[in-house]
C-alpha positions in Angstrom: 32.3 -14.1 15.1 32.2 -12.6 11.5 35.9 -12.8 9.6 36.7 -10.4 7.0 38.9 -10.9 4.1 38.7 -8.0 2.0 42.3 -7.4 1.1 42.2 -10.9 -0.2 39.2 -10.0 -2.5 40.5 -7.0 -3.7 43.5 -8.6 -4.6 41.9 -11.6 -6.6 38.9 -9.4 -8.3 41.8 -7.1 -9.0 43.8 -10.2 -10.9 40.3 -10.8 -12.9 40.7 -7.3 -14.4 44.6 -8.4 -15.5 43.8 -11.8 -16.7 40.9 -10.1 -18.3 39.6 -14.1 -17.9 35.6 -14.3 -19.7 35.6 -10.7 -20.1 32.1 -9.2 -22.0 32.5 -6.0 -21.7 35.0 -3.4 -24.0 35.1 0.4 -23.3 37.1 2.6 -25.7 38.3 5.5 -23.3 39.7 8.6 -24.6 40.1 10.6 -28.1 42.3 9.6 -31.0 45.5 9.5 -31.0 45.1 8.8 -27.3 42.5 5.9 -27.3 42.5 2.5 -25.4 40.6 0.0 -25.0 39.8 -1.8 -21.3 38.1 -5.0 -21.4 35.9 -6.0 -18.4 32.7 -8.1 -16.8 29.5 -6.7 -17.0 28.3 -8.0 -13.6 31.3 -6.3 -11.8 30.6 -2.6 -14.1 26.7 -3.4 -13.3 26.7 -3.4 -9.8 29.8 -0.6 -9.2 28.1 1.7 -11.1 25.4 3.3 -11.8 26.8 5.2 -15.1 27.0 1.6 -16.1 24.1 0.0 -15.1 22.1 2.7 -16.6 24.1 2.6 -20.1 24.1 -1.5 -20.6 20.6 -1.0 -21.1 20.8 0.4 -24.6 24.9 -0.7 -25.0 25.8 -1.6 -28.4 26.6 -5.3 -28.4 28.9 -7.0 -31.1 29.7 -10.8 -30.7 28.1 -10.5 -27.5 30.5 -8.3 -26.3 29.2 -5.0 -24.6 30.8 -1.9 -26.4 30.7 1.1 -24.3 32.8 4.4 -25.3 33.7 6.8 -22.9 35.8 9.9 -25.0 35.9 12.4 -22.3 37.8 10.7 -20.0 41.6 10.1 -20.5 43.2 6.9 -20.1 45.5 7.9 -17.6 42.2 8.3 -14.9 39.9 5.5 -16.8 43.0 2.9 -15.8 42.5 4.9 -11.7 39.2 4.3 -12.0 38.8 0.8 -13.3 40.9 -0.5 -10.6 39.2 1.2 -8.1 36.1 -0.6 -9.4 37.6 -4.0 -8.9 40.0 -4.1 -6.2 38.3 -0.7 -4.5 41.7 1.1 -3.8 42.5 4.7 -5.0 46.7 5.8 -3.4 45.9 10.1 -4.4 49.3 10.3 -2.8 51.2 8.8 -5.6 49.5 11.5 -8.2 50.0 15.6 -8.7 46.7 17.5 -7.6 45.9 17.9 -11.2 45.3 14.7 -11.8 43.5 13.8 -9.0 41.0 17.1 -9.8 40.6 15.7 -13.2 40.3 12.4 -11.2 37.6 13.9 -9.1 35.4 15.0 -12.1 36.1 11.9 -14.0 34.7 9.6 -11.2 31.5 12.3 -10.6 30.5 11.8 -14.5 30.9 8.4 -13.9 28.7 8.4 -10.7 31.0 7.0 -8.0 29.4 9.4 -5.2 32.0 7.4 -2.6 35.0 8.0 -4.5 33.9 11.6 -5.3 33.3 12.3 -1.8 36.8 11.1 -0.5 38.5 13.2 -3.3 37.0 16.3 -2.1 38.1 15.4 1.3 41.8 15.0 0.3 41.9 18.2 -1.9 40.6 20.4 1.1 42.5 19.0 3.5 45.7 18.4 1.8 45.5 20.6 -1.2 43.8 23.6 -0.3 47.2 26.1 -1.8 46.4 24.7 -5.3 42.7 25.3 -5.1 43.3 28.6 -4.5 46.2 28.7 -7.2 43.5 27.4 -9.5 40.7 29.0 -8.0 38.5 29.9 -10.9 38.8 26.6 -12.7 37.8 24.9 -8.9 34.8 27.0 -8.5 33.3 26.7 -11.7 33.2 23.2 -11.5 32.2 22.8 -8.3 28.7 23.9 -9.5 28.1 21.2 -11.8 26.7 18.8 -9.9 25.0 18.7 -6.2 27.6 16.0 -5.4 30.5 18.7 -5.2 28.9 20.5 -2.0 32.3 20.3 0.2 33.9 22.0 -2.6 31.5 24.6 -3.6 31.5 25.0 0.2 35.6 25.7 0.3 35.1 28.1 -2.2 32.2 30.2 -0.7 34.1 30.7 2.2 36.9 32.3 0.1 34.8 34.6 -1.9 32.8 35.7 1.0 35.6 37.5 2.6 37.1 38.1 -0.6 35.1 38.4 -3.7 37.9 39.9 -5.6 39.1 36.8 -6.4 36.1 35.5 -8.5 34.3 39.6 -9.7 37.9 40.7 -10.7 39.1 37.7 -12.9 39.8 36.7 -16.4 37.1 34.2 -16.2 34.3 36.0 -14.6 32.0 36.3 -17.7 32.1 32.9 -18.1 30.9 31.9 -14.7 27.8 29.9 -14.9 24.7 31.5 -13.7 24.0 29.2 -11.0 27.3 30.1 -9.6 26.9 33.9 -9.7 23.5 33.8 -8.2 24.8 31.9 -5.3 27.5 34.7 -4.9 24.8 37.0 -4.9 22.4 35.2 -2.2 25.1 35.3 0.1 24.2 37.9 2.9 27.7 37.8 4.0 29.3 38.7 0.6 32.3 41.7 1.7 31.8 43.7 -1.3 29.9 47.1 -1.7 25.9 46.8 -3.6 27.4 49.3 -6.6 30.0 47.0 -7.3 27.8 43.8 -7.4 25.5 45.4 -9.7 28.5 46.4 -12.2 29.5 43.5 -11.8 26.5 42.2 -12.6 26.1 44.2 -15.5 29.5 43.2 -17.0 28.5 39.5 -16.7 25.2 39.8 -18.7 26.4 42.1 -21.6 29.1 39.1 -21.9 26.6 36.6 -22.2 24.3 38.8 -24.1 25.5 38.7 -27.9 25.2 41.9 -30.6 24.9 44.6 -27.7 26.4 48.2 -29.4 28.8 49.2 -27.2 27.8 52.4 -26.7 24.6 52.8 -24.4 23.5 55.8 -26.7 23.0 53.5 -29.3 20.7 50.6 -27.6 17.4 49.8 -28.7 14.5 48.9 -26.6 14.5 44.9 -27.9 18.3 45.7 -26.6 17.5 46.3 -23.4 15.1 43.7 -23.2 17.6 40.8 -24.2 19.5 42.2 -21.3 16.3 41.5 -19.4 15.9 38.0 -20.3 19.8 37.3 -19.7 19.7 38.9 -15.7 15.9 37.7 -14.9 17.3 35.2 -12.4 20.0 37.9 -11.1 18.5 40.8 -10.4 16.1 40.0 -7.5 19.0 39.2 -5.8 20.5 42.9 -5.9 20.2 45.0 -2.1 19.0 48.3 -4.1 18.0 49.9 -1.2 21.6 49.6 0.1 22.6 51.9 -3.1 23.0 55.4 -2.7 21.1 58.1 -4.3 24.0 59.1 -6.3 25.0 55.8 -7.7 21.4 55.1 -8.5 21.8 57.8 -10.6 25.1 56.9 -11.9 24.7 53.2 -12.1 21.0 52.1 -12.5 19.5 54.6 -14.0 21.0 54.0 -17.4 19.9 50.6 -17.1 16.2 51.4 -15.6 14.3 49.5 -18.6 15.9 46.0 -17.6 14.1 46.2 -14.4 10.2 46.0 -13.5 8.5 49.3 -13.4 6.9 48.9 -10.0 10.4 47.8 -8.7 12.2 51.2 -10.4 9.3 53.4 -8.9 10.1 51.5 -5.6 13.5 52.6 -5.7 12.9 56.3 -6.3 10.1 56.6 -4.3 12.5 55.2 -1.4 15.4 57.7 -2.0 12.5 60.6 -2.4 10.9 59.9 1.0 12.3 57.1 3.1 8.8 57.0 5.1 7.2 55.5 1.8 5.5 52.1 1.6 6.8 49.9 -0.8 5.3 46.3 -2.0 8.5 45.8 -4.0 10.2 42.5 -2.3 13.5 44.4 -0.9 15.7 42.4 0.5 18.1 42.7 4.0 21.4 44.8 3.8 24.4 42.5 3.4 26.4 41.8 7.1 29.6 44.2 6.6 32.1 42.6 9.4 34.4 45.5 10.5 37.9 45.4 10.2 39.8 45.5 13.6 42.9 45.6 14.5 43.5 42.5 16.9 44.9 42.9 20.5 48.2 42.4 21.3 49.4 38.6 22.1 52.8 36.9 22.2 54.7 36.2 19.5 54.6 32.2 18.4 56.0 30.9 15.5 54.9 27.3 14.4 56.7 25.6 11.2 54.4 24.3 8.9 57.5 21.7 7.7 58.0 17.9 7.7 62.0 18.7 7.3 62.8 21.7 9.2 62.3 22.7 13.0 62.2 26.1 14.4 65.8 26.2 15.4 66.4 25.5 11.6 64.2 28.8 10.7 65.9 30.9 13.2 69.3 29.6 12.1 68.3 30.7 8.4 66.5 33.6 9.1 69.9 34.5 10.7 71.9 34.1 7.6 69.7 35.6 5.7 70.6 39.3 8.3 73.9 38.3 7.9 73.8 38.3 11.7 77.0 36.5 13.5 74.6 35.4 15.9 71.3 32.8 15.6 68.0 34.5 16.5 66.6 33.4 19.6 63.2 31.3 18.4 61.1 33.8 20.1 63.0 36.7 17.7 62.5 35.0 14.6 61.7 38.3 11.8 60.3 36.1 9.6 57.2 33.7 8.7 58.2 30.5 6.5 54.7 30.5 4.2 54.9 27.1 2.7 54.2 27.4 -1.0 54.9 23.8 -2.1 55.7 20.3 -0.6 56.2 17.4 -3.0 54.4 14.2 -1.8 51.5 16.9 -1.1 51.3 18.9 -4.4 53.8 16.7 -6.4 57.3 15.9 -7.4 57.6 18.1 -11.4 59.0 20.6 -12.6 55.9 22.1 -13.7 54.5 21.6 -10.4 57.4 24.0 -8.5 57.1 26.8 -11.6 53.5 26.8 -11.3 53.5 27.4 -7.6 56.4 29.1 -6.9 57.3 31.5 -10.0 57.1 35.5 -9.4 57.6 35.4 -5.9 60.4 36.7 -4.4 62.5 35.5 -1.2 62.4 31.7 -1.4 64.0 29.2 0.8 63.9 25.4 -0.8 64.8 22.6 1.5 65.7 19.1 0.6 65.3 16.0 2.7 67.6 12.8 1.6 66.7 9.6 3.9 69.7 7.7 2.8 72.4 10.1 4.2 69.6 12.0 6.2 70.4 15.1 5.2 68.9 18.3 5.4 70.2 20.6 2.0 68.6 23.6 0.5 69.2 27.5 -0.8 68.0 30.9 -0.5 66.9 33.0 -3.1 66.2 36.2 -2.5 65.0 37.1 -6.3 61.9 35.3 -7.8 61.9 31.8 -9.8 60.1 32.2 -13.4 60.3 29.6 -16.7 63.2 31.8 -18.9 66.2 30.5 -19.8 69.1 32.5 -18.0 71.0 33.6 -15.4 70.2 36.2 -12.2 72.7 38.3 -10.4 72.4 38.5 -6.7 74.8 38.7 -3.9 72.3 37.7 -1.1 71.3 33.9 -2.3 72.9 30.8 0.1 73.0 27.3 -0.2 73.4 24.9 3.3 73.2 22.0 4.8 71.1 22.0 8.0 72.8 20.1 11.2 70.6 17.4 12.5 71.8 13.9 14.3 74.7 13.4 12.4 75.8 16.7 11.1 76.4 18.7 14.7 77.1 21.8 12.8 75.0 23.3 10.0 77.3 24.5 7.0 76.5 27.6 5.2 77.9 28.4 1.5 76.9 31.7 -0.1 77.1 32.9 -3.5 81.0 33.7 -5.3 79.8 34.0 -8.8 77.0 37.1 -8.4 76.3 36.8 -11.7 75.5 33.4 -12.0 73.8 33.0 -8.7 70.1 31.7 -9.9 69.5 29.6 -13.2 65.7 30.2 -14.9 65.1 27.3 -17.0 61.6 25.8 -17.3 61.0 22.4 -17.8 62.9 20.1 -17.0 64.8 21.9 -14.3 63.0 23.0 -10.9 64.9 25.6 -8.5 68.8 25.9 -9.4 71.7 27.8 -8.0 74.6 28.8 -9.6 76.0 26.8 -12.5 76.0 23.4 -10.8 76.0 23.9 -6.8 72.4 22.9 -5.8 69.7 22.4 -8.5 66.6 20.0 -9.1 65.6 18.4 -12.3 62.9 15.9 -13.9 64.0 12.3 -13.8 61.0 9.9 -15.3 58.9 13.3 -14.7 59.3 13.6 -11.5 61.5 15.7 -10.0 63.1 13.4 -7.1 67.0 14.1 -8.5 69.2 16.7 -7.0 72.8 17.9 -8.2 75.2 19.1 -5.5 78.4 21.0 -6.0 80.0 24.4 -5.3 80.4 25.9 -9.1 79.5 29.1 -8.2 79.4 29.2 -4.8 81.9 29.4 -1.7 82.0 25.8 -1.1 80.1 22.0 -1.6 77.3 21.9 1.5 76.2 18.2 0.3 78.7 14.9 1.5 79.0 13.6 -1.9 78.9 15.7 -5.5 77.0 14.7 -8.4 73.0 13.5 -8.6 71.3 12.0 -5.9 67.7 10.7 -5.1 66.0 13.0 -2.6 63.3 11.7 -0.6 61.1 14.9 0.4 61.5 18.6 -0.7 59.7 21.9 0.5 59.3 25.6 -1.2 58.6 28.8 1.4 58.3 32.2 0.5 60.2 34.2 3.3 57.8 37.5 4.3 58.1 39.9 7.5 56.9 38.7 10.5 53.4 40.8 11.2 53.7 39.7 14.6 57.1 42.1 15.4 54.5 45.2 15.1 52.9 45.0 18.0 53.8 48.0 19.5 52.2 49.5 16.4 49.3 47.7 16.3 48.4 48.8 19.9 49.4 52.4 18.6 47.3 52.7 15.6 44.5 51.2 17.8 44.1 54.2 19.5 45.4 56.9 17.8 43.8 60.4 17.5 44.2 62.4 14.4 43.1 66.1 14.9 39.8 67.8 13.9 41.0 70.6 12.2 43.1 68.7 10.0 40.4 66.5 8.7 39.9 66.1 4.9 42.1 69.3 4.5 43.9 67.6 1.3 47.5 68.5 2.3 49.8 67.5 -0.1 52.4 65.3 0.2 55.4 67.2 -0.9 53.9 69.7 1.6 54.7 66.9 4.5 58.1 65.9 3.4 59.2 69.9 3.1 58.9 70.0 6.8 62.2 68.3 7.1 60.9 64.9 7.8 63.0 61.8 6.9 60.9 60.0 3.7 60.3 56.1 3.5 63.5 54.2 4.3 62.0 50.8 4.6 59.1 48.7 3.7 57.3 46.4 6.2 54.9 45.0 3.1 55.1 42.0 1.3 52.5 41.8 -2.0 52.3 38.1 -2.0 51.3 37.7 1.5 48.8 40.5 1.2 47.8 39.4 -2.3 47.3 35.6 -1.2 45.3 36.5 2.2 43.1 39.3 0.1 43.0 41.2 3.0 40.9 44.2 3.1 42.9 46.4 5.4 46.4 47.3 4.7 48.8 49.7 7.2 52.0 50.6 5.7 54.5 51.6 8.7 57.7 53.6 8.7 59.5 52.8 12.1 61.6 55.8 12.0 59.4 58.5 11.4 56.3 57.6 12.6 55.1 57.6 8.7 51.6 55.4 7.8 49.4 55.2 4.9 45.8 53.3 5.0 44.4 51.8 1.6 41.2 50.0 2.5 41.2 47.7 -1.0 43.5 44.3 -1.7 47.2 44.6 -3.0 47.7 42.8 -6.1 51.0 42.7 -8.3 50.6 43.1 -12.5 53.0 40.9 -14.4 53.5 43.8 -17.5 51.0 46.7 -16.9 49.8 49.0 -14.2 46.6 49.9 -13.1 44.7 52.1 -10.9 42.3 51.4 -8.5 39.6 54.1 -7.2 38.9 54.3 -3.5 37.9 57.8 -1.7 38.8 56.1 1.6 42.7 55.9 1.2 45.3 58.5 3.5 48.1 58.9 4.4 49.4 60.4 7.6 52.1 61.3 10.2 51.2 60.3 13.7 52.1 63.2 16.1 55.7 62.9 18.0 58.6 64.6 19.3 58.9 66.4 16.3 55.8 66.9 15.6 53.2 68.4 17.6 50.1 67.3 15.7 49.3 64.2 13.6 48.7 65.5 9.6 46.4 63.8 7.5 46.1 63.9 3.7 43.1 61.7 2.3 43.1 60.8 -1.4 41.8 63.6 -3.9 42.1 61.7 -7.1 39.6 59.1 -5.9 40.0 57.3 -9.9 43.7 57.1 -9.2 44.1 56.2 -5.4 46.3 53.3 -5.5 48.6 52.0 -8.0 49.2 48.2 -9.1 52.2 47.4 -10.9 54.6 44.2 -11.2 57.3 43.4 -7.7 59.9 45.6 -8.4 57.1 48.1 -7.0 55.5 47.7 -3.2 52.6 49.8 -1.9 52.4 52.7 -3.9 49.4 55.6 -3.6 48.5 57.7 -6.7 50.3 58.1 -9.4 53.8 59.6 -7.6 52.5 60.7 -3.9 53.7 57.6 -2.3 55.6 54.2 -3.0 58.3 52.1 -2.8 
């Protein structure tokens, strides 16, 4: 029978590192002013780690006394690390995500492939929101080393369905090459072969310095820099899959960076498609098509640790003003969960950086000592500025539960002063004084209940009070209640002669027709999924408009993006005796992107809300 006692031994080798008893080894960790020093025993670093078993070989030593310095690591994850190295415990739940990233690229450089392996694990499993929040940070690192597969493989995943994410950021041009030509191996990459080759393009002129910025003006070493830049790159370019005109359009001005034999290839091809080439071409990419899915039955599941569905029905209904609750299976809306604190942490900083510029919140609070169930709705969006929002529509409550039989509901007196922006240390705060959340120690675990503000006090005691667990949703239509349109659009007809005939919109709305009265679109669920098909319904009318590219919202500009694949139509009813359809003319200025006050909007003032 073999007896284990590793707790034991992880507590006493654990003591060693506090008594710091015969230590030999010093390591200075960190940059001034933030340095400190950690003293250690070389026979414990040695046989840890193989950062340190490879560096005590040329080690400066002073009074026998190994010096190592380690100035890229802070001492906030050095002190993480070092007691993982003696006692062999890591607690990720008692850190935010950001530090156990920084955690996860600390313990890689310092070559603790078990440690950096169960780090990935909890991120993806428990994290994944703030991966994608920080998604170009995550997936340039996760090409630094081979170590970080899983998470190179949660990213690749994302961009394959939606390479928007990664071709239209900030950061693009300063994607490592490794990382873009894995984007471009990828047969399953959803993006269209012109667009990869500008993007392409855009990536080596930014890593290509003292290019003219006109094209006119380029010389042939010019064009040959460009060359050496994309050598790894282009092979990896479906130019087949290009059509004649954009080979015009797109590579022709840029013939000289590729091989001669490849460019005759290529217009050979598009001359006479029976041509032999010895060019290597490679497959066409695997396009899924977008389908509508079939109907099913509507199920909502919560995705809480506080609230149950009766809760979200009971809110829902306050939220419609309704004097009755929603039946479970009637519920209009989906609670997305946006933030949960013992998942994605307790600050203030936290809750801004997740939660800001999105509208229709619902925050609930969970208080173990009085088990309690508190929270508000905020129909408006959360952001970092110092002032007050007017609304009639926000809510606070208290949710019944074993104790409380019924669930009180207080909703806003002072309009406005219904929401309080404030940035750090303050998290999501109603009114003056009737339900807010602020830092205490840096963490934000300390809640304020009153009624300034408000119709009445929802919480059993007023002042500040501990909270145990707290939860952010963002409150968006329910996709399921369009069923009946789903099977509609499925398979409806629109007619022959009216195809591609460009009539105008003002055209369709002089026929008497009732315009938009409603929107069933929500940008942060459409913006967050990256879908690539977006219907815009309205119920009344019969009213629909198609745009086949992602929704995005713009903070303080707009911006167009080109499509000729966008229309919008009216589906033939009792007023109507034939569906009209009106596809997009102005192909540069299809769709519009602009901040939230604006939903789905096509051209420049055909369409919107």
């Amino acid at each position: 029978m073999v007896i284990k006692f590793f707790e034991q031994l992880s507590q006493d080798l654990t003591q060693l590192l506090e008594n710091e008893y015969e230590y030999n080894v010093i390591i200075e960790v960190g940059e001034q002013p933030n340095i400190q020093l950690f003293k250690g025993h070389s026979a414990i670093l040695y046989q840890r780690s193989l950062y340190f078993r490879q560096n005590f070989v040329n080690a400066i030593k002073n009074n026998n006394i190994i010096e190592i310095k380690l100035p890229h690591i802070s001492p906030k994850l050095f002190n993480i690390i070092i007691k993982y190295i003696y006692g062999g415990i890591v607690s990720l739940e008692n850190f935010e995500v950001s530090t156990i990233f920084d955690l996860l690229v600390a313990a890689n450089e310092l070559k603790f492939t078990e440690l950096v392996r169960h780090i990935q694990s909890h991120l993806i499993d428990n994290n994944a929101s703030w991966l994608r929040l920080k998604f170009s940070r995550v997936y340039q690192i996760s090409f630094l080393d081979e170590s970080f597969g899983p998470l190179q493989q949660f990213c690749n995943n994302i961009i394959t369905n939606h390479p928007s994410i990664i071709f239209n950021s900030d950061e693009f041009t300063s994607l490592h090459e490794d990382a873009l030509i894995a984007l471009l191996k990828n047969d399953d990459l959803q993006m269209d072969e012109p667009e990869i080759w500008g993007k392409v393009i855009q990536w080596g002129k930014a890593k290509t310095p003292n290019l003219p910025p006109n094209l006119d003006e380029w010389t042939d070493e010019n064009f040959k820099t460009l060359k050496a830049t994309l050598q790894h790159c282009l092979p990896h370019i479906r130019y087949l899959q290009i059509s004649g005109k954009d080979i015009l359009k797109k590579i022709k001005p840029y013939q000289d960076i590729l091989e001669k034999k490849l460019w005759d290839d290529i217009v050979s091809k598009f001359l006479d498609p029976d041509t032999p080439i010895t060019s290597p071409i490679l497959p066409p990419r695997k396009k899924e098509k977008a389908q509508l899915p079939p109907p099913k039955a509507l199920i909502i599941t919560p995705s809480s640790s506080i609230i149950t569905l009766q809760h979200i029905a009971e809110i829902s209904s306050w939220i419609d003003r309704r004097s009755t609750i929603y039946d479970t299976a009637e519920i209009p809306y989906e609670f997305n969960l946006l933030l949960r604190g013992s998942r994605d942490g307790f600050t203030s900083d936290v809750f801004h950086s997740l939660c800001d510029n999105i509208p229709g919140t619902v925050v609930v609070v969970k208080i173990n000592s009085t088990n309690e169930i508190l929270g508000g709705y905020n129909p408006l969006i959360w952001n970092s500025g110092n002032e007050y929002a007017t609304t009639a529509d926000s809510f606070i409550f208290s949710l019944k539960n074993g104790i409380l039989k019924e669930s009180i509901l207080s909703r806003v007196k002072d309009t406005s002063r219904a929401i309080r922006y404030y940035n750090s240390p303050l998290g999501p705060w109603f009114g003056s004084s009737a339900f807010g959340m602020r830092d205490d120690m840096n963490c934000l675990k300390k809640l304020h209940c009153g009624e300034n503000g408000y119709e009445k006090q929802v919480a059993k005691t007023q002042g500040w009070v501990i909270f145990d667990e707290y939860e952010v949703f963002q409150i968006c239509k329910n996709k399921n209640q369009h069923k009946r349109l789903q099977r509609k659009l499925f398979a409806f007809h629109i007619t022959k002669e009216r195809d591609r005939t460009g009539i105008s919109v003002q055209q369709i709305l002089s026929q008497g027709l009732t315009h938009l009265l409603e929107s069933e679109y929500d940008y942060n669920v459409i913006n967050e999924a990256g879908e690539q098909t977006n219907i815009q319904y309205e119920r009344d009318t019969g009213w629909l408009c198609y745009n086949p590219l992602i929704w995005k919202f713009l903070n303080s500009r707009l911006e167009y993006a080109t499509t000729a694949d966008s229309f919008i139509f009216f589906l033939k009813n009792g007023c109507l005796n034939e569906s009209i359809l009106s596809r997009v003319k102005n192909t540069s200025e299809a769709i519009l992107y602009y901040n939230i006050s604006y939903g789905p909007w096509f051209s420049c003032d055909d369409v919107g809300i």
